[in-house]
HTML snippet that shows the backbone in 3Dmol.js (N, CA, C, O; Angstrom):
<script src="https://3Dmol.org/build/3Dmol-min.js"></script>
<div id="view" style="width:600px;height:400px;position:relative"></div>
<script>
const pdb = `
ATOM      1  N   UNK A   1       0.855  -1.175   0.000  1.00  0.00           N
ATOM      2  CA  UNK A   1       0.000   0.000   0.000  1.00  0.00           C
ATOM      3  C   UNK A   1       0.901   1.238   0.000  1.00  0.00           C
ATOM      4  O   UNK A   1       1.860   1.376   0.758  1.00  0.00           O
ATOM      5  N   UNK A   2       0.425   2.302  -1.103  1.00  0.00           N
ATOM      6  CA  UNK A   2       0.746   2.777  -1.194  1.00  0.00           C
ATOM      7  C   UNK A   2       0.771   4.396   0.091  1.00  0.00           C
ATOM      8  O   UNK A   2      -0.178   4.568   0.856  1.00  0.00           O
ATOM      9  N   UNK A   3       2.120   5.475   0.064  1.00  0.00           N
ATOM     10  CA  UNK A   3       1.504   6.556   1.259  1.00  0.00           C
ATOM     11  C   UNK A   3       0.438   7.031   0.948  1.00  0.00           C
ATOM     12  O   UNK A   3      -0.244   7.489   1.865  1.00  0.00           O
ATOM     13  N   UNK A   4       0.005   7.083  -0.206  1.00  0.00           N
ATOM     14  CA  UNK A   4      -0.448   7.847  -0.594  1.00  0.00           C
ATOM     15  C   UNK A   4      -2.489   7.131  -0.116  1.00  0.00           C
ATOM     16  O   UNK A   4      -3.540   7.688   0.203  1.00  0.00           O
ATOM     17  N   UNK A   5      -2.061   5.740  -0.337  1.00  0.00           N
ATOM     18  CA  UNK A   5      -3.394   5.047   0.055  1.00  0.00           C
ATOM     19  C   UNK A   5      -3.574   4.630   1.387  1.00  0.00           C
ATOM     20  O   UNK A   5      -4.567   4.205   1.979  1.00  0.00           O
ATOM     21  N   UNK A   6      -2.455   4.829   1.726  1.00  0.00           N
ATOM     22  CA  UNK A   6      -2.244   4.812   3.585  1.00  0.00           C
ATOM     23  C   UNK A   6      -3.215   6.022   3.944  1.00  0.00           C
ATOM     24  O   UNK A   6      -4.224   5.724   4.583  1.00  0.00           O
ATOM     25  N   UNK A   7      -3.011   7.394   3.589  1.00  0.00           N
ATOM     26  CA  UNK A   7      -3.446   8.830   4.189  1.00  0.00           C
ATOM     27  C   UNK A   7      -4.540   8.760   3.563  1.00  0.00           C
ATOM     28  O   UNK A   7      -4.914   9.927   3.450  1.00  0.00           O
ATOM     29  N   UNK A   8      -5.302   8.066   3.073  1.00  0.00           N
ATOM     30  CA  UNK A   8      -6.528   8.067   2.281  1.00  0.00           C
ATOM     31  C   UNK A   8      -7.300   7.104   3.488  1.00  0.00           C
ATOM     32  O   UNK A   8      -8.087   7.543   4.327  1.00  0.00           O
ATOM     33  N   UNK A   9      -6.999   6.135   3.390  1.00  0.00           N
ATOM     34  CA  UNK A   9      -7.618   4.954   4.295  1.00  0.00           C
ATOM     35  C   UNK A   9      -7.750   5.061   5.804  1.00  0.00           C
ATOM     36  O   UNK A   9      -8.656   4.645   6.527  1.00  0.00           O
ATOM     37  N   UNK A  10      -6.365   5.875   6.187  1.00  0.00           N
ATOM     38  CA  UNK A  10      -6.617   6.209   7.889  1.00  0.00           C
ATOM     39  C   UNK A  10      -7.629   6.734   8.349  1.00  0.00           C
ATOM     40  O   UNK A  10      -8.256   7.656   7.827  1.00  0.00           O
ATOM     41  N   UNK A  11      -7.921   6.072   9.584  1.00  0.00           N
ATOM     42  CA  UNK A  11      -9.151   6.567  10.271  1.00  0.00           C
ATOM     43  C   UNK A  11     -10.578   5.732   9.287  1.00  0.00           C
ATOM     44  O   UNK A  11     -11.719   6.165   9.445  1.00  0.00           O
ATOM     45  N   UNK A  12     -10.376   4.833   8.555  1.00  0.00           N
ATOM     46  CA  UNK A  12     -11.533   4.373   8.713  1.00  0.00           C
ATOM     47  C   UNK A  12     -11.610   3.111   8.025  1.00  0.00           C
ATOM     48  O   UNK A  12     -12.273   2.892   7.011  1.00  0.00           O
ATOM     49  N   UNK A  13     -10.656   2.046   8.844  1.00  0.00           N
ATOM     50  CA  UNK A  13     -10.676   1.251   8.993  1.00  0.00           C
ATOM     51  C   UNK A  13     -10.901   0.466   7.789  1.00  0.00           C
ATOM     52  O   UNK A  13     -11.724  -0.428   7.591  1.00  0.00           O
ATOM     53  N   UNK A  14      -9.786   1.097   6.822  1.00  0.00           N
ATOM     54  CA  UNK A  14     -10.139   0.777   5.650  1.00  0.00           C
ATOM     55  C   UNK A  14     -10.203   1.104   4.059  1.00  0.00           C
ATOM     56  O   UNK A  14      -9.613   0.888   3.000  1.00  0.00           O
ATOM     57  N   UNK A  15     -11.714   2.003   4.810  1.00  0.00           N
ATOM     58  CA  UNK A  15     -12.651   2.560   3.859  1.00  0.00           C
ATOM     59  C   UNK A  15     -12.031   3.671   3.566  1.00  0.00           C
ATOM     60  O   UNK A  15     -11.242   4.172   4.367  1.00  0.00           O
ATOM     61  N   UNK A  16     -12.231   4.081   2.676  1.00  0.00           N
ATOM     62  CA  UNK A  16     -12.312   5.418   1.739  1.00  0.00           C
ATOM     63  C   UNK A  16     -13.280   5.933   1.624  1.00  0.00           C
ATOM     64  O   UNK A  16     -13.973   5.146   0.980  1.00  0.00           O
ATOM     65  N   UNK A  17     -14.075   7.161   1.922  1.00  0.00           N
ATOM     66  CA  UNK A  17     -15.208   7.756   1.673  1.00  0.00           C
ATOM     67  C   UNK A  17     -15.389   8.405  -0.069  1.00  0.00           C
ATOM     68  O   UNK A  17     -14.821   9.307  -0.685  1.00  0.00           O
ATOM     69  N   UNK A  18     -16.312   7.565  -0.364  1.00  0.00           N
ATOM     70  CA  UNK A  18     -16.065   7.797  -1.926  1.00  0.00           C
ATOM     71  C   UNK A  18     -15.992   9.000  -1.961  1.00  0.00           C
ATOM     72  O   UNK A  18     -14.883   9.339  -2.374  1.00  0.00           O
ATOM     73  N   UNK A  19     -16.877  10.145  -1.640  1.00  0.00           N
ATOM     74  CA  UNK A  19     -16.177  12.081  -1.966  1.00  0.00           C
ATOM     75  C   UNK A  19     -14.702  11.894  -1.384  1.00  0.00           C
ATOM     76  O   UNK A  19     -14.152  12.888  -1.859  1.00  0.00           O
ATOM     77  N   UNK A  20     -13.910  11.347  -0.781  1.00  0.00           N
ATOM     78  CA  UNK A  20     -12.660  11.574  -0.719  1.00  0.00           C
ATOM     79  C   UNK A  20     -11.815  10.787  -1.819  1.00  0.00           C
ATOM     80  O   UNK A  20     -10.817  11.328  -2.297  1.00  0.00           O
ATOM     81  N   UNK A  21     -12.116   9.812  -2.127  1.00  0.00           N
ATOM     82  CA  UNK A  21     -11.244   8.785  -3.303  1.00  0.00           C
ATOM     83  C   UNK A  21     -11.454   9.411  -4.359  1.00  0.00           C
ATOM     84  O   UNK A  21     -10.440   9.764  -4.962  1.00  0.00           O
ATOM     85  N   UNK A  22     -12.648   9.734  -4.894  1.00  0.00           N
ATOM     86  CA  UNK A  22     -13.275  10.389  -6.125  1.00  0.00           C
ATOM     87  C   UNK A  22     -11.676  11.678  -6.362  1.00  0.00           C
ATOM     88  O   UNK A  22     -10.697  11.749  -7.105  1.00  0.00           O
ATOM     89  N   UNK A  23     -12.302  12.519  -5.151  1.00  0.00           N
ATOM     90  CA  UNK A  23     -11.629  13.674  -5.054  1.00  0.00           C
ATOM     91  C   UNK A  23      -9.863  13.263  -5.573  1.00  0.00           C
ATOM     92  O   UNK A  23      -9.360  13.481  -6.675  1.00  0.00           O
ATOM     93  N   UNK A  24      -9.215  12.620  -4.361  1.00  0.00           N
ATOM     94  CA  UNK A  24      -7.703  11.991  -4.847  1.00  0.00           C
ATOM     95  C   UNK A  24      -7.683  11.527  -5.971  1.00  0.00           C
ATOM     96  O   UNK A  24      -6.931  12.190  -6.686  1.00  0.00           O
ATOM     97  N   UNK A  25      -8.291  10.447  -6.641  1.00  0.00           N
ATOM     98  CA  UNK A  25      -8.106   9.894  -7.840  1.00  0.00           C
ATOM     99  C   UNK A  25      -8.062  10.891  -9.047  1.00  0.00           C
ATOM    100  O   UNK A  25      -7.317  10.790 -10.022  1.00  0.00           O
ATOM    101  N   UNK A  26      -9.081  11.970  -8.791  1.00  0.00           N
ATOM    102  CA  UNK A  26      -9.085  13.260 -10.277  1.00  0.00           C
ATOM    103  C   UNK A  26      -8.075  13.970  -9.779  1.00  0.00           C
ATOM    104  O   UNK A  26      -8.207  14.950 -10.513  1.00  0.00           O
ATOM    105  N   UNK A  27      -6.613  14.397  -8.683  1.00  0.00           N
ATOM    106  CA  UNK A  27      -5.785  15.151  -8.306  1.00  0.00           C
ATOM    107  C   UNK A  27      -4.726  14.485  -9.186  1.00  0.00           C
ATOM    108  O   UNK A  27      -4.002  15.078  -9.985  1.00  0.00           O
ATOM    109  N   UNK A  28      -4.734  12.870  -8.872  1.00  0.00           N
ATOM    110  CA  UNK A  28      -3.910  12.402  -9.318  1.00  0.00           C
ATOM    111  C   UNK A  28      -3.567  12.259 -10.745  1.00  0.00           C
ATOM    112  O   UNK A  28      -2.494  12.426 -11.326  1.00  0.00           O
ATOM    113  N   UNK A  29      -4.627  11.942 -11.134  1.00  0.00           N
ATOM    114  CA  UNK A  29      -5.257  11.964 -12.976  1.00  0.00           C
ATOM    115  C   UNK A  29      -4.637  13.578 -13.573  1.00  0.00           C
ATOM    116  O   UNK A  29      -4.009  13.603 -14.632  1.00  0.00           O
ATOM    117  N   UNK A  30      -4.773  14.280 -13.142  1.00  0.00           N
ATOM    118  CA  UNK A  30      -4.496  16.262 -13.465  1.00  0.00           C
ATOM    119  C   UNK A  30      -3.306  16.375 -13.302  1.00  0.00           C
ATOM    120  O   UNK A  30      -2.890  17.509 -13.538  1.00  0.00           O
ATOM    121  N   UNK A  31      -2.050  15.137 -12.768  1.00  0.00           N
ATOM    122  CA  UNK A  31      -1.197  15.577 -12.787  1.00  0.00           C
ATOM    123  C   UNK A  31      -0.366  16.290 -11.106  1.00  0.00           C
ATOM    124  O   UNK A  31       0.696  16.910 -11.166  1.00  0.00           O
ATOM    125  N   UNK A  32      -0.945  16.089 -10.041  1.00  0.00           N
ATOM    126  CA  UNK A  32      -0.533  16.618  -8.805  1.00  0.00           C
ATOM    127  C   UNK A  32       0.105  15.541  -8.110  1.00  0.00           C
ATOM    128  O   UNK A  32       0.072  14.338  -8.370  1.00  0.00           O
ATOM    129  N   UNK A  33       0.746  16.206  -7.102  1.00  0.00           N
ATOM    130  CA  UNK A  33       1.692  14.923  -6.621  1.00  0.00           C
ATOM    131  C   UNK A  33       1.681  14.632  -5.956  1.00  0.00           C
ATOM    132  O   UNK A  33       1.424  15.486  -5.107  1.00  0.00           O
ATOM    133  N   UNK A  34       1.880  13.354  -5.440  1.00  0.00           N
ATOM    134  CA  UNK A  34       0.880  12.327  -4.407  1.00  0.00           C
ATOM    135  C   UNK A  34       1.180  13.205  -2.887  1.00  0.00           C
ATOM    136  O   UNK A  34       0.479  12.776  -1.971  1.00  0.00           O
ATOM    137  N   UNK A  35       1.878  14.067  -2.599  1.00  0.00           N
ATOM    138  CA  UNK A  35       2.018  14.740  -1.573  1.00  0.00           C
ATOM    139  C   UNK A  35       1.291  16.316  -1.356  1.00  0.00           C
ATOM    140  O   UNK A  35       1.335  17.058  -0.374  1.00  0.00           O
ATOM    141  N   UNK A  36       0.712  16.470  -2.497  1.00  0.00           N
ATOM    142  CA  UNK A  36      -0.280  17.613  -2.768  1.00  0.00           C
ATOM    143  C   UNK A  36      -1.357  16.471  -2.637  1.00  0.00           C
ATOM    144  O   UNK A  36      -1.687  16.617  -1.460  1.00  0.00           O
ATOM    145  N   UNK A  37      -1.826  15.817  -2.939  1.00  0.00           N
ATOM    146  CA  UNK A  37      -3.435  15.205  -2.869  1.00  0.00           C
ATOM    147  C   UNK A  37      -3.224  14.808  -1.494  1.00  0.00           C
ATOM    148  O   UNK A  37      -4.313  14.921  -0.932  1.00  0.00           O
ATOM    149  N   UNK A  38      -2.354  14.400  -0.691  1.00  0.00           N
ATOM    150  CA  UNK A  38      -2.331  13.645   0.406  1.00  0.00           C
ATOM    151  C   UNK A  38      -3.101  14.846   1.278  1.00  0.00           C
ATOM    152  O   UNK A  38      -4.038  14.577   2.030  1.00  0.00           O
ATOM    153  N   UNK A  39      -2.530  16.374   1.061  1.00  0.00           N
ATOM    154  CA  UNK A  39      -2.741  17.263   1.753  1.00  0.00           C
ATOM    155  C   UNK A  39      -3.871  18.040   1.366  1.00  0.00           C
ATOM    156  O   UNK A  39      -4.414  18.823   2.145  1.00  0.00           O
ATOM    157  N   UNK A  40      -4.255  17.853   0.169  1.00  0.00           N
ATOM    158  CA  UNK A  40      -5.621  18.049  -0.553  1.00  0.00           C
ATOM    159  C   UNK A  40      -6.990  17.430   0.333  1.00  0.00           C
ATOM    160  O   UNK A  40      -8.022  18.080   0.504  1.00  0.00           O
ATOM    161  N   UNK A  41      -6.710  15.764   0.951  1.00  0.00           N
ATOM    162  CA  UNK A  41      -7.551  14.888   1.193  1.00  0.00           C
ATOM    163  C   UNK A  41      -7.488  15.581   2.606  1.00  0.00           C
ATOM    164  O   UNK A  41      -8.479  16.259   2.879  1.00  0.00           O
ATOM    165  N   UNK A  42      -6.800  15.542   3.255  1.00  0.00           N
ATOM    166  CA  UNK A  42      -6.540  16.004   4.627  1.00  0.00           C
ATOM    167  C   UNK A  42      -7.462  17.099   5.367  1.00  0.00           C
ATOM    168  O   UNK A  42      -8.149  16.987   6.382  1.00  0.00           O
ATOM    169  N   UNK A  43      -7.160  18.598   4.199  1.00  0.00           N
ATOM    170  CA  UNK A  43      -7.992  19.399   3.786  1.00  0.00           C
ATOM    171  C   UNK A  43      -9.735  19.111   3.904  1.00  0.00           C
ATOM    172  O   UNK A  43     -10.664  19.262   4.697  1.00  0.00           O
ATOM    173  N   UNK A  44      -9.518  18.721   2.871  1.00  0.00           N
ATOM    174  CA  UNK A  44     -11.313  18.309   1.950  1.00  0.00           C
ATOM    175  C   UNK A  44     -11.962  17.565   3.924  1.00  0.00           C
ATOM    176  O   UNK A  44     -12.997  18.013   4.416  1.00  0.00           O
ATOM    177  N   UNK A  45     -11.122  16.508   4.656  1.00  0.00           N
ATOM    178  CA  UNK A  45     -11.477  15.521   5.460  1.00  0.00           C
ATOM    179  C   UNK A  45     -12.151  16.554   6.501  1.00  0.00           C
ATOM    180  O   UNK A  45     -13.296  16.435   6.938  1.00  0.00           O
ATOM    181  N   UNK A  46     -11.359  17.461   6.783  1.00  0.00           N
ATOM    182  CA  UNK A  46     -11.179  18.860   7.691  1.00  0.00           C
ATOM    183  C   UNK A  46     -12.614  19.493   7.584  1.00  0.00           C
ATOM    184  O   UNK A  46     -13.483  19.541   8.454  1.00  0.00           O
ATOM    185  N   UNK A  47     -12.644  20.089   5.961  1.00  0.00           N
ATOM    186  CA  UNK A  47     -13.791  20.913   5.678  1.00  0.00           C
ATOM    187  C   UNK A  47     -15.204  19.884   5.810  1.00  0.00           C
ATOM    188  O   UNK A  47     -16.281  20.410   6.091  1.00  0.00           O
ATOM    189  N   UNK A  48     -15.134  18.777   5.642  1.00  0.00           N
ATOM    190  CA  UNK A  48     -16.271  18.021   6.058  1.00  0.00           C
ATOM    191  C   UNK A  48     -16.895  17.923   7.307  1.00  0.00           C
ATOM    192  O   UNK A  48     -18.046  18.016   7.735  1.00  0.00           O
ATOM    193  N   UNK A  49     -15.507  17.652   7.868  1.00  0.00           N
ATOM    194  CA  UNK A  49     -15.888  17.522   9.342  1.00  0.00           C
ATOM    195  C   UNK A  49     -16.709  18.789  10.160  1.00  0.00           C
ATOM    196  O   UNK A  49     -17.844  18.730  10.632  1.00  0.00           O
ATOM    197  N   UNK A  50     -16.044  19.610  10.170  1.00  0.00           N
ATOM    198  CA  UNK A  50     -16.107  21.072  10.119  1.00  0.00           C
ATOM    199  C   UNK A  50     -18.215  21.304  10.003  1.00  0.00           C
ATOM    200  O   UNK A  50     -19.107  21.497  10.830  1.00  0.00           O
ATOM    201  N   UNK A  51     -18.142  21.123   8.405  1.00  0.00           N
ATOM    202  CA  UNK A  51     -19.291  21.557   7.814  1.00  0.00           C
ATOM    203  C   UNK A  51     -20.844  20.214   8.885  1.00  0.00           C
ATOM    204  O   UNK A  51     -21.986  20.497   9.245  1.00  0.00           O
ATOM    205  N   UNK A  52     -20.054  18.895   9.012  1.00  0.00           N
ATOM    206  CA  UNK A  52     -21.103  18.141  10.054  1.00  0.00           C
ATOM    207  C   UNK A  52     -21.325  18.588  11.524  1.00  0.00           C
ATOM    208  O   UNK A  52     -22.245  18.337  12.303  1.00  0.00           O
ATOM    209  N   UNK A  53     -20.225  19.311  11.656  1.00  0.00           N
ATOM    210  CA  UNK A  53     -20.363  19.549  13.160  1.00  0.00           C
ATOM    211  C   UNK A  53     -21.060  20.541  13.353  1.00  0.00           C
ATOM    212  O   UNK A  53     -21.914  20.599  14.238  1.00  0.00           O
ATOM    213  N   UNK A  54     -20.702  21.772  12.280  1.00  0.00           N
ATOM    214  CA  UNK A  54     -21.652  22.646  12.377  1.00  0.00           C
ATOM    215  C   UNK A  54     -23.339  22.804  12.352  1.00  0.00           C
ATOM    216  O   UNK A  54     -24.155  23.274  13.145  1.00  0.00           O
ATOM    217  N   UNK A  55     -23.426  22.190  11.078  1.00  0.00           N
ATOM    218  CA  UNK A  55     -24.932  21.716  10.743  1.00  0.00           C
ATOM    219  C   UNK A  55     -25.502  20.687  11.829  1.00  0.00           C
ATOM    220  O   UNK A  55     -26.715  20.486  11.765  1.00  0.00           O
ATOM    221  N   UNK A  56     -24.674  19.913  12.959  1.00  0.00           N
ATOM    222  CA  UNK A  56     -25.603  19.182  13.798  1.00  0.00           C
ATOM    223  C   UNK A  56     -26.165  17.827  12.999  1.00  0.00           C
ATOM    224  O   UNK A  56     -26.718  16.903  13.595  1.00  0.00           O
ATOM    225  N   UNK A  57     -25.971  17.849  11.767  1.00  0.00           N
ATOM    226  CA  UNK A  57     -26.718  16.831  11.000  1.00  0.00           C
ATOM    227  C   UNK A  57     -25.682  15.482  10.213  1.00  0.00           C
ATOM    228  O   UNK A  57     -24.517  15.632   9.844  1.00  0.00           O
ATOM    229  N   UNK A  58     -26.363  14.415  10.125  1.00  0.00           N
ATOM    230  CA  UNK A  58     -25.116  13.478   9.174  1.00  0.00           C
ATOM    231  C   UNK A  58     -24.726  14.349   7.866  1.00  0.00           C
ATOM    232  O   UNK A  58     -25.351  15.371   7.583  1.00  0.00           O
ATOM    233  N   UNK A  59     -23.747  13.913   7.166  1.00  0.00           N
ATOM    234  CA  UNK A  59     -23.265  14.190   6.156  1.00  0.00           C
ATOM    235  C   UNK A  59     -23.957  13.550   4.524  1.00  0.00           C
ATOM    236  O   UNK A  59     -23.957  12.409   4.061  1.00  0.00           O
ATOM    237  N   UNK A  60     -24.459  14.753   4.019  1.00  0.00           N
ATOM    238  CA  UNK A  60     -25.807  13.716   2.766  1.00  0.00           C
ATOM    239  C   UNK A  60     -24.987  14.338   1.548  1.00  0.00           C
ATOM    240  O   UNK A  60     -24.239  15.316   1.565  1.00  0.00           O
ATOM    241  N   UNK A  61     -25.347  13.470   0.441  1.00  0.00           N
ATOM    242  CA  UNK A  61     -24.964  13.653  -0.386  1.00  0.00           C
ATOM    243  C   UNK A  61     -25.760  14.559  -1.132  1.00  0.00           C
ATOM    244  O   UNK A  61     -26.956  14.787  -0.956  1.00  0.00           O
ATOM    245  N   UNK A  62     -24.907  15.123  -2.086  1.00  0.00           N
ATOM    246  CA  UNK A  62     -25.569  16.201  -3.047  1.00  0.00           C
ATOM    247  C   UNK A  62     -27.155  15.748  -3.765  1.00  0.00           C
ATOM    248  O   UNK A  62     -28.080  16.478  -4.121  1.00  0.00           O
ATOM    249  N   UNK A  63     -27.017  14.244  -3.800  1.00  0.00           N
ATOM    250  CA  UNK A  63     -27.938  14.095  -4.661  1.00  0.00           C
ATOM    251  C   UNK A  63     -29.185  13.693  -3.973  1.00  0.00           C
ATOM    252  O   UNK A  63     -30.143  13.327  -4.654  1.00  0.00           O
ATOM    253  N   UNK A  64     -29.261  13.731  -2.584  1.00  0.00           N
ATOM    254  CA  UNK A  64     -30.128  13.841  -1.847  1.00  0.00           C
ATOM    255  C   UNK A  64     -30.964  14.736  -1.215  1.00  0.00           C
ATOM    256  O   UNK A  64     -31.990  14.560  -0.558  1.00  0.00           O
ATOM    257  N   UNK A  65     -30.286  15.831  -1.559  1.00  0.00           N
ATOM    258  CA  UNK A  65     -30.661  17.447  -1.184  1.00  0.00           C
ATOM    259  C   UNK A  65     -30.278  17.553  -0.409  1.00  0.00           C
ATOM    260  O   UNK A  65     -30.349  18.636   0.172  1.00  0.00           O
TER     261      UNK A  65
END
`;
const viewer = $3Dmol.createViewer("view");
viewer.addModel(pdb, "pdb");
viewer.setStyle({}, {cartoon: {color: "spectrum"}});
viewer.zoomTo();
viewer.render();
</script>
């Protein structure tokens, strides 16, 4: 495994939250380097968290409203 799929997978036992893999996989595809997406994902993990704690509510997807 790669670091790069290490800092993706930590913290959840695994899993990858598809908005986070999605996200890494098109950083990687564009050309950025696995130490910019690492810190990209880190980021993005941050602003999620952030945005659930605030709202009080689970985390829904776009296509759910």
């Amino acid at each position: 495994m790669s670091r790069f799929d290490w800092a993706l997978h930590a913290g959840h036992g695994g899993l990858t939250p598809p908005i986070l893999k999605t996200f890494g996989e098109r950083l990687l595809a564009s050309g950025h380097a696995p130490k910019a997406v690492i810190g990209a994902a880190m980021r993005r993990r941050v602003l999620l968290i952030h945005g659930i704690v605030r709202s009080g509510g689970p985390l829904q997807d776009r296509d759910e409203g």
